[in-house]
C-alpha positions, 0 to 999 in steps of 0.5 A: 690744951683748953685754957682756964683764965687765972690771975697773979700766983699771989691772987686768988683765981678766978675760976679755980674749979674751971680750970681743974675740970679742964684739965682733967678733961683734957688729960682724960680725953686727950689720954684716953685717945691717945692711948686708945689710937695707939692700939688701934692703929696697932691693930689698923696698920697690921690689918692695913699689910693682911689687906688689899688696896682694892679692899680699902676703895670699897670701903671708902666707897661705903663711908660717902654714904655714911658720913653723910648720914652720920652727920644728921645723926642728931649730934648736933643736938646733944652739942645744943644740950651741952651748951644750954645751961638750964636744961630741964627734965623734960628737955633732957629726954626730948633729946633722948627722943629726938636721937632714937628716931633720927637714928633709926631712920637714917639706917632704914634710909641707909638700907634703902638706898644702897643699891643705888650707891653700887650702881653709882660705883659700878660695885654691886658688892657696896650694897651689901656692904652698906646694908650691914653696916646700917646696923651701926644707927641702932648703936649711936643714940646710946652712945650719943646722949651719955656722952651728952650728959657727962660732957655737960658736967665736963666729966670725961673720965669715965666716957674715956675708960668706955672709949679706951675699952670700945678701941680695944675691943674693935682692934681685937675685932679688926685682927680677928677679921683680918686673919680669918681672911673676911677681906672687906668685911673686916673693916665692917666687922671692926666697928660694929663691934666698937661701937656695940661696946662703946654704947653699952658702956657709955649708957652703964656710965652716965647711969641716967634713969632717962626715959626717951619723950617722942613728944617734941612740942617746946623743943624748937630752941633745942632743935633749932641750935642742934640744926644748925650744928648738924648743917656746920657738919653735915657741910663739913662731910660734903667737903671731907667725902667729895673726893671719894665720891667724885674720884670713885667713878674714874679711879678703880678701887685699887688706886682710890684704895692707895689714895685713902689709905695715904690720906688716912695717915696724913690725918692721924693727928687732925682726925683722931686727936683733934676731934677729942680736944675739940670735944673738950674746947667746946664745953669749957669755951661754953663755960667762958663764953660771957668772957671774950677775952679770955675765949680770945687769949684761950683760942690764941694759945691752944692753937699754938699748943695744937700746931706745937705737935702738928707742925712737925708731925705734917713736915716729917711726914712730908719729908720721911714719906717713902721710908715711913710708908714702907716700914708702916705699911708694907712694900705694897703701899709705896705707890701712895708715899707720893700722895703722902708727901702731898697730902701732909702740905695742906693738913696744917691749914686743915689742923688750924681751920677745924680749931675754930668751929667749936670755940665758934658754936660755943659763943653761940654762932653756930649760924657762922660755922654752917655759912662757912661750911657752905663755902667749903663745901663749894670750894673743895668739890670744885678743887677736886674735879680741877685735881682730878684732871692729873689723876690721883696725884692732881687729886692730893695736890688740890687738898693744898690750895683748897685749903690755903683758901678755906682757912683764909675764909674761916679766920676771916669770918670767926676771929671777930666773933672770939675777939681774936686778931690775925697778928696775935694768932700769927704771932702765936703760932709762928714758932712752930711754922718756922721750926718745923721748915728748919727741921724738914730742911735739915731732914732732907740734907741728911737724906741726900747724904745718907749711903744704902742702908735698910729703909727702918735705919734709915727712917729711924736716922732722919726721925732722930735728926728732925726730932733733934733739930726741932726741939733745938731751934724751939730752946734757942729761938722760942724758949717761952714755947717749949716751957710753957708746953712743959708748964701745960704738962704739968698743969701750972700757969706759965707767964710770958714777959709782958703778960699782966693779969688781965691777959695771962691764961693758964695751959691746961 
């Protein structure tokens, strides 16, 4: 979904090796996930029916902790090596340096720490919970640095088989555990077993014959930018765990079980595809970061690319929830349909705001990303606690209006910075907006009317007519839309009237 600029089909391109790398990065990322989070949700949701509600609060009352920590990781500083044209020898294995002892001392943190984390949450099984599972740091500088130096070439077609081959070996993991009757353990047991593969993978991948330097003088660039990203993500955490943190102490595990697992479904999209394509935007916006109008146009059209598929996910959720979750997830997680239902209104503002960081960080402003981060991670917390008065339902209804505002704040601070105006992102992305209300109205009449029948027909009846109506007000009122998602399919260039050369930018 990046964008390569490309001239007239009679001209020569511009950028002819950019735009091939970009797309086999996407089409090897993006593929990769994809296919990796088909087996893995396989394995999730059959794992998510052996399980308990009050399984899955434990478990969310772990990842406060280590999201948190994950976010000082030192993935920022692998983000500065990819930005960073002109890295040398002895950079490269600073950042090795750099990764190995921020990792290791933030699970040595992590195991000190955990019994303060249980008594916070009345459960003194989290501590032992968090205490195994500080064993994954030992894991992330070997996966962290590979993934660096194939990013800095765009090469994402190895790390993708690795990241395919480390799905399938944590679902495997996941099942193994879920049939054995672990309980809890099985959600501790599955990525431990991930991410041990995918970093054996990842550095047998890259086969770089770096050795790590703890001699960090001449480092302060690096450090610097790395700093500042891993701000930008450590106020993202802040803003995405909140909820668990705040509502922890009020909700039992069971209801905050009901409550993640719903928001689990609702961020599939946001939280496991997206993240991949980002990995991809930020290299090659890195690459086009000299040229503003073309990061502009490029950002205009991949957004609208991204919310093509977004829209009508968030609204068929929204409109589909009690059938969906039942058939998916079992008749004991249909309390969370209603929260479903919620939590899908706010994730499109959610979708939109988290494509503008690493076009940001790319054009070197990373400064702004942690700013905003700020806000974010005053606005949401402060949302929650207001929520949280209706209890659990009050909770899911505040991602909404919370997000309504950050997505606001965030176009306002980082369009400037890529050139972008908010009527030529409007103008891009309000096809899909208003086929997806057409589709969800039309879901909802055909739900209405629809006689008893077994809760799977029915979901497959209002899945059809929505996909039906989606795809049909896009060919008859936004045709350019559906062909130029073909033509990005297809890796060829697809004009839209009015377009000259200096603004036509080829979907990857």
């Amino acid at each position: 979904m990046l964008h390569a600029p490309v001239s007239k089909p009679e001209e020569e391109s511009p950028s002819p090796s950019l735009f091939a790398q970009a797309r086999s990065a996407v089409i090897w990322r993006s593929g990769a996930q994809i296919v990796g989070q088909m087996i893995t949700w396989a394995a999730t949701f059959l794992v998510i029916r052996i399980l308990n509600p009050h399984d899955y609060g434990l478990f969310a009352m772990t990842q406060v902790v280590l999201s948190v920590l994950n976010m000082l990781n030192g993935a920022g500083l692998a983000s500065g090596l990819i930005q960073k044209p002109d890295a040398d020898e002895r950079t490269i294995r600073q950042l090795y340096g750099m990764l190995i002892m921020l990792n290791f001392g933030l699970g040595a943190v992590q195991f000190l720490m955990a019994p303060l984390v249980a008594a916070y949450f009345h459960q003194p099984i989290v501590a032992d919970l968090l205490r195994v599972q500080a064993f994954l740091y030992v894991t992330t500088p070997f996966v962290a640095f590979p993934y660096a130096l194939l990013a800095r070439a765009i090469d994402f077609r190895v790390q993708a088989k690795v990241y395919l081959a480390s799905s399938v070996t944590g679902a495997l993991a996941a099942l193994a555990g879920a049939y054995a009757g672990f309980g809890v353990w099985t959600l501790i047991l599955a990525p431990a077993v991930l991410f041990t593969t995918r970093a054996i993978g990842m550095t047998r991948a890259a086969g770089h014959k770096y050795r790590p330097l703890f001699d960090f003088r001449g480092a302060g660039e690096l450090a610097k930018f790395g700093g500042l990203m891993a701000a930008g993500q450590f106020f993202w955490v802040l803003q995405s765990q909140a909820d668990v943190f705040i509502a922890g102490r009020v909700l039992n595990p069971a209801t905050l079980g009901l409550y993640t697992t719903g928001l689990f479904l609702t961020q599939i999209l946001v939280s496991k595809f997206v993240p991949a394509i980002n990995d991809v935007a930020f290299s090659i916006y890195a690459r086009m970061q000299d040229d503003r109008a073309a990061v502009a146009d490029g950002f205009a059209r991949s957004s609208r690319m991204v919310m093509l598929v977004a829209m009508p996910f968030y609204v068929g959720l929204a409109v589909t929830a009690e059938p969906l979750v039942t058939t998916v997830l079992g008749p004991k997680w249909v309390a969370a349909a209603p929260l479903v239902q919620l939590l899908a209104l706010a994730m499109p503002a959610m979708t939109l705001q988290v494509l503008f960081s690493p076009a940001c960080s790319a054009m070197g402003r990373p400064g702004i990303n942690v700013h905003t981060g700020a806000i974010g991670a005053v606005l949401l917390p402060i949302a929650f606690l207001v929520g949280l008065h209706w209890g659990v339902t009050g909770l899911a209804a505040s991602w909404f209006f919370a997000y309504l505002i950050y997505l606001a704040i965030t176009a306002w601070r980082v369009m400037p910075v890529l050139g972008v105006s908010a009527g030529k992102l409007a103008k891009a992305i309000a096809p899909t907006f208003t086929a997806s209300l057409a589709m969800g109205a039309v879901v909802l009449a055909v739900d209405h009317v629809l006689p008893a029948m077994a809760v799977q027909a029915r979901l497959a009846i209002l899945v059809t007519a929505g996909a039906a109506v989606y795809a049909g007000w896009l060919w008859l009122f936004s045709k350019d839309t559906l062909l130029e998602a073909i033509s990005m399919a297809r890796g060829k260039p697809y004009y839209r009237a009015g377009e000259g050369p200096a603004q036509v930018t080829t979907v990857i």
